[in-house]
ZAKEMI-306161 format. One record per residue (C-alpha): chain; x, y, z. Coordinates in steps of 0.2 Angstrom, whole numbers. Example, Ala and Ser with C-alpha at 12.3 -4.5 7.8 and 13.67 -1.06 7.14 Angstrom:
! residues 2
+-------+-------+-------+-------+
| chain |    c1 |    c2 |    c3 |
+-------+-------+-------+-------+
|     A |    62 |   -22 |    39 |
|     A |    68 |    -5 |    36 |
+-------+-------+-------+-------+
This chain:
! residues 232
+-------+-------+-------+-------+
| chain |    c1 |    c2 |    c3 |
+-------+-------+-------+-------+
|     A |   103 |   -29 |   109 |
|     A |   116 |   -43 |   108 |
|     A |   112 |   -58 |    96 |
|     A |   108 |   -73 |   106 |
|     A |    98 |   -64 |   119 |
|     A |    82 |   -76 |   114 |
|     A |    71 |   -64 |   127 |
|     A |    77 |   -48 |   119 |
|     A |    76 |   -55 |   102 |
|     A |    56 |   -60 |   103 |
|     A |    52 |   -46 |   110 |
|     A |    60 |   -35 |    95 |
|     A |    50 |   -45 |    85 |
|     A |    33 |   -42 |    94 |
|     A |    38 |   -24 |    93 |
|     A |    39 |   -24 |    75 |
|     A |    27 |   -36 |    68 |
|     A |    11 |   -23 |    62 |
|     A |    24 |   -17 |    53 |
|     A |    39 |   -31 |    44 |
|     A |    30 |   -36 |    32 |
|     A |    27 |   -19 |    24 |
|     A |    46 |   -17 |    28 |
|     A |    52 |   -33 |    20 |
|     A |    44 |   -27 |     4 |
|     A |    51 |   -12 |     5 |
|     A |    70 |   -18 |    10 |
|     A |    69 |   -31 |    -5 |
|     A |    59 |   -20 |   -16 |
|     A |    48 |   -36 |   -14 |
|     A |    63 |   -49 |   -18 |
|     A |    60 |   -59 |    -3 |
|     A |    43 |   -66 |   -10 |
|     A |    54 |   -74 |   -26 |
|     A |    67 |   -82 |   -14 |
|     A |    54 |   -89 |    -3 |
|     A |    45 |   -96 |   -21 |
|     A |    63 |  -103 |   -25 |
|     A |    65 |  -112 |    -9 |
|     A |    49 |  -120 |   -12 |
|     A |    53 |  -124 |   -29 |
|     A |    70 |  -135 |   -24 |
|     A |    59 |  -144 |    -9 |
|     A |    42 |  -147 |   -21 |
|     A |    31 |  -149 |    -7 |
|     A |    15 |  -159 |   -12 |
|     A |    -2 |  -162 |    -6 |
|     A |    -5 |  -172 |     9 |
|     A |    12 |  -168 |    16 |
|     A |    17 |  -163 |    32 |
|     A |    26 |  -149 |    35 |
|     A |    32 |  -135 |    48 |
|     A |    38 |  -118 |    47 |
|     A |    49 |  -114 |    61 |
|     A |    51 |   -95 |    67 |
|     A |    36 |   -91 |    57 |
|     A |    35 |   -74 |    61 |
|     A |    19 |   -64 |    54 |
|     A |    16 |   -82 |    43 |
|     A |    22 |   -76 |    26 |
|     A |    31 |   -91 |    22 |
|     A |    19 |  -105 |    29 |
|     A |     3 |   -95 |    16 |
|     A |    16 |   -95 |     3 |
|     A |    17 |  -114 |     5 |
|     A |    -2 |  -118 |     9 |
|     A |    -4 |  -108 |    -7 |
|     A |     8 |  -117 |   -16 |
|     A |     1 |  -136 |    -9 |
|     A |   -18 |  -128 |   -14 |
|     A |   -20 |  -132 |     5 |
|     A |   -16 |  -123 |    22 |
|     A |   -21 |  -144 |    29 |
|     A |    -5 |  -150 |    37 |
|     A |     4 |  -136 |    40 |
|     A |    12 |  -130 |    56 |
|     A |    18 |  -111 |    59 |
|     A |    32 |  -111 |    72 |
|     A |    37 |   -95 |    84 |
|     A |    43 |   -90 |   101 |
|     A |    35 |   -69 |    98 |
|     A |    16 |   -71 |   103 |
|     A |    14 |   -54 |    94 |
|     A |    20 |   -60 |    78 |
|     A |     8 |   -76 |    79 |
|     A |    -6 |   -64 |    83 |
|     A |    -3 |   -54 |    64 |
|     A |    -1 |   -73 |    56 |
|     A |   -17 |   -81 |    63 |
|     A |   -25 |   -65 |    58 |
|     A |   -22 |   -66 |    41 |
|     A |   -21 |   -83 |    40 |
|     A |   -41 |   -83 |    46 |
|     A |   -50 |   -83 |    28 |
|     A |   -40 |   -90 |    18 |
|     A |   -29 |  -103 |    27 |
|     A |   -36 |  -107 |    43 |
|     A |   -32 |  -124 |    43 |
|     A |   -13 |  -120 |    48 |
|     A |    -9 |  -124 |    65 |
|     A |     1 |  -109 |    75 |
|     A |     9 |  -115 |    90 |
|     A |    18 |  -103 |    99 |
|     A |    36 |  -110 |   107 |
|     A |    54 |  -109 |   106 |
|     A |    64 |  -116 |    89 |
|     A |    75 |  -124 |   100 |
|     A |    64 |  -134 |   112 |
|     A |    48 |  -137 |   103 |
|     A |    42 |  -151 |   115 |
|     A |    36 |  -157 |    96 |
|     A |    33 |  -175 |    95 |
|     A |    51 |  -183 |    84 |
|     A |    48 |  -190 |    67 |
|     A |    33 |  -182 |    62 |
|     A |    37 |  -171 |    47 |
|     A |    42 |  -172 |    30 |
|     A |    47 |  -156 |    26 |
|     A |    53 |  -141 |    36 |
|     A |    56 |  -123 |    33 |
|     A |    65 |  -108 |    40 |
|     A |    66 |   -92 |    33 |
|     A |    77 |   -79 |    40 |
|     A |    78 |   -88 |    56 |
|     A |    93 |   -97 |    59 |
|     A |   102 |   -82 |    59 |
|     A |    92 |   -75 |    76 |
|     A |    95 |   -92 |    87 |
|     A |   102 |   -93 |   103 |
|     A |   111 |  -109 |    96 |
|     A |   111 |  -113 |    74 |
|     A |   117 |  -130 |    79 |
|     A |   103 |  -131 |    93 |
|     A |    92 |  -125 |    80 |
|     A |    95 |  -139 |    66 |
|     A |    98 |  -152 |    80 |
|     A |    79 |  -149 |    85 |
|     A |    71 |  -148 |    69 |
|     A |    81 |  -164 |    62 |
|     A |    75 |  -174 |    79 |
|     A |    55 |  -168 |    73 |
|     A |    59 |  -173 |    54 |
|     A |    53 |  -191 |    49 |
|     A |    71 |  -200 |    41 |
|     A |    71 |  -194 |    24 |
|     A |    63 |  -178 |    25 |
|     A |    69 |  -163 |    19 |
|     A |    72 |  -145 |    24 |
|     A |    76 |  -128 |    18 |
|     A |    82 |  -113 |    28 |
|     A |    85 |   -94 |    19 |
|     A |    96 |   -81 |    27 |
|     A |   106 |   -69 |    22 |
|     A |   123 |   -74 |    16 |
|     A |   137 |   -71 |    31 |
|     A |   154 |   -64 |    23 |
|     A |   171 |   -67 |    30 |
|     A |   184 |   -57 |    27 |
|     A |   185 |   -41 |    14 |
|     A |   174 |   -45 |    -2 |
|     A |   165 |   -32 |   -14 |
|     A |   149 |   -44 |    -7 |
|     A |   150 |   -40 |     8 |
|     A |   153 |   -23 |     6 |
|     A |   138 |   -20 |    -5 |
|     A |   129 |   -28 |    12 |
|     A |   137 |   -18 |    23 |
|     A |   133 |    -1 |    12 |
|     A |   115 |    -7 |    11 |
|     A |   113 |   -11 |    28 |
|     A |   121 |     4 |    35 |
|     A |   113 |    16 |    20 |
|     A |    98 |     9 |    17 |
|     A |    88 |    -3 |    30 |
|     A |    93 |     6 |    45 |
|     A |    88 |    25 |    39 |
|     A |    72 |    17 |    33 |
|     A |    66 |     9 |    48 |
|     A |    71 |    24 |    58 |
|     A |    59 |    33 |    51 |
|     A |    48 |    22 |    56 |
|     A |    54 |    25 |    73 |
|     A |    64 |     5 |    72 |
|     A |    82 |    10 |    67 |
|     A |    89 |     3 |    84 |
|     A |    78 |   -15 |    78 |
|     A |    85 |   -15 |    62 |
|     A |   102 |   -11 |    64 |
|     A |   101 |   -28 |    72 |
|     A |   103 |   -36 |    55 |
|     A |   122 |   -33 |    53 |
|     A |   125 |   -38 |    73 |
|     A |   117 |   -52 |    69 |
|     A |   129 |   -58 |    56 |
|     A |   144 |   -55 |    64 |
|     A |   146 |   -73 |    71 |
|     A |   132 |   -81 |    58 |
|     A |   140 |   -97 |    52 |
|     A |   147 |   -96 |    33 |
|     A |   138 |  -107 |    22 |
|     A |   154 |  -122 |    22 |
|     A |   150 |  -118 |    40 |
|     A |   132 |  -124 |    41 |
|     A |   134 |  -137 |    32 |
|     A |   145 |  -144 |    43 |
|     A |   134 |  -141 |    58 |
|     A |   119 |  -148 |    51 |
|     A |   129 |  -164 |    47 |
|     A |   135 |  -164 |    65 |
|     A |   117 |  -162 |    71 |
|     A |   112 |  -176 |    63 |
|     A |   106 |  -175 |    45 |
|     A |   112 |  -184 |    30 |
|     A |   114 |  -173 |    17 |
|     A |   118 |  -154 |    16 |
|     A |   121 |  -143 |     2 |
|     A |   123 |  -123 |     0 |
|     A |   117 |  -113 |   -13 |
|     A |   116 |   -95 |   -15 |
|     A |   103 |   -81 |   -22 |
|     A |   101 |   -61 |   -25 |
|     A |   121 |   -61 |   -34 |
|     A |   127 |   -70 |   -18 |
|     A |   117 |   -59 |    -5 |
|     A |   107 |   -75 |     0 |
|     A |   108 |   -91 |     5 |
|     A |    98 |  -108 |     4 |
|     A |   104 |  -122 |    16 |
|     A |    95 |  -138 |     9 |
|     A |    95 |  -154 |    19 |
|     A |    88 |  -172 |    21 |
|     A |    88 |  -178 |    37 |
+-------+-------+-------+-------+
């Protein structure tokens, strides 16, 4: 599977959505969740809010949020795998079931413009046909001033002991994992897909260009991960 192949792309992650969020644990030895808290922690969402989580996948990170508002009122949950929004809207059912899923493509959400005020995107960026496409759309659907967060893994360019350690972990860890689960061909993906992922100086420059204000970099996990923080 080549990245960019948005048709092959959802349906890897229809395949594998009984079973990512057991495996997302597992890969971070359950790091992901503090990261995702973090990136809540620098936007601060508060009650009354409205906000969306585009490529929501099995809806970890729009619960996290409605847990973190005390209220699952105002929240959006955002993905092109059907699959994926079957798992969310299943466990979002007792607990959150005022989030909205809506199941469409990141880059064309046919959302009315100007209608959030804050957006989220974890581990999503990376998997668009287009990353400019991408922040271009969810600025247009951001009121002016709103502010959004978007966590991937770090790119690395050129030789660095960082991006060795992701190579080795990748290669060494992740992929012999999921193959015994029988989804070593989906998760050997990961590194593929972060070939031509823009750096973090390089995002920053193309959410500027897609029409934000601000933009700022930060990193997490001893530079593994990244934050992209912007203000439309």
């Amino acid at each position: 599977m080549k990245p960019g192949d948005d048709r092959a792309i959802e349906e890897m992650f229809n395949s594998i959505s009984s079973k990512y969020d057991f495996l997302n644990d597992m890969f971070s030895f359950g790091f992901h969740r503090f990261w995702k808290r973090k990136l809540l922690d620098i936007l601060n969402p508060t009650l009354g809010e409205k906000w969306i989580d585009l490529c929501c996948g099995t809806g970890d990170m729009s619960m996290l949020l409605a847990r973190y508002m005390k209220s699952s009122e105002n929240i959006t949950g955002v993905d092109s795998a059907s699959q994926a929004l079957l798992v969310a809207k299943e466990r979002s059912k007792e607990n959150y079931s005022s989030i909205e899923w809506i199941n469409c493509d990141a880059l064309e959400t046919n959302l009315p413009s100007h209608q959030f005020d804050g957006l989220l995107m974890a581990y999503g960026l990376r998997n668009l046909s287009s990353s400019e496409a991408g922040l271009r759309e969810a600025c247009r659907i951001l009121k002016p001033g709103g502010r959004a967060g978007i966590l991937d893994f770090r790119s690395f360019q050129g030789a660095s002991i960082q991006g060795l350690f992701q190579k080795v972990y990748l290669s060494l860890y992740v992929v012999p994992i999921a193959r015994a689960f029988g989804l070593g061909k989906e998760y050997s993906y990961i590194r593929k897909s972060l070939v031509k992922f823009p750096s973090g100086s390089q995002q920053i420059q193309l959410a500027l260009s897609a029409g934000f204000q601000k933009a700022e970099y930060i990193t997490l996990a001893m530079g593994q991960m990244g934050i992209l923080l912007l203000k439309a």
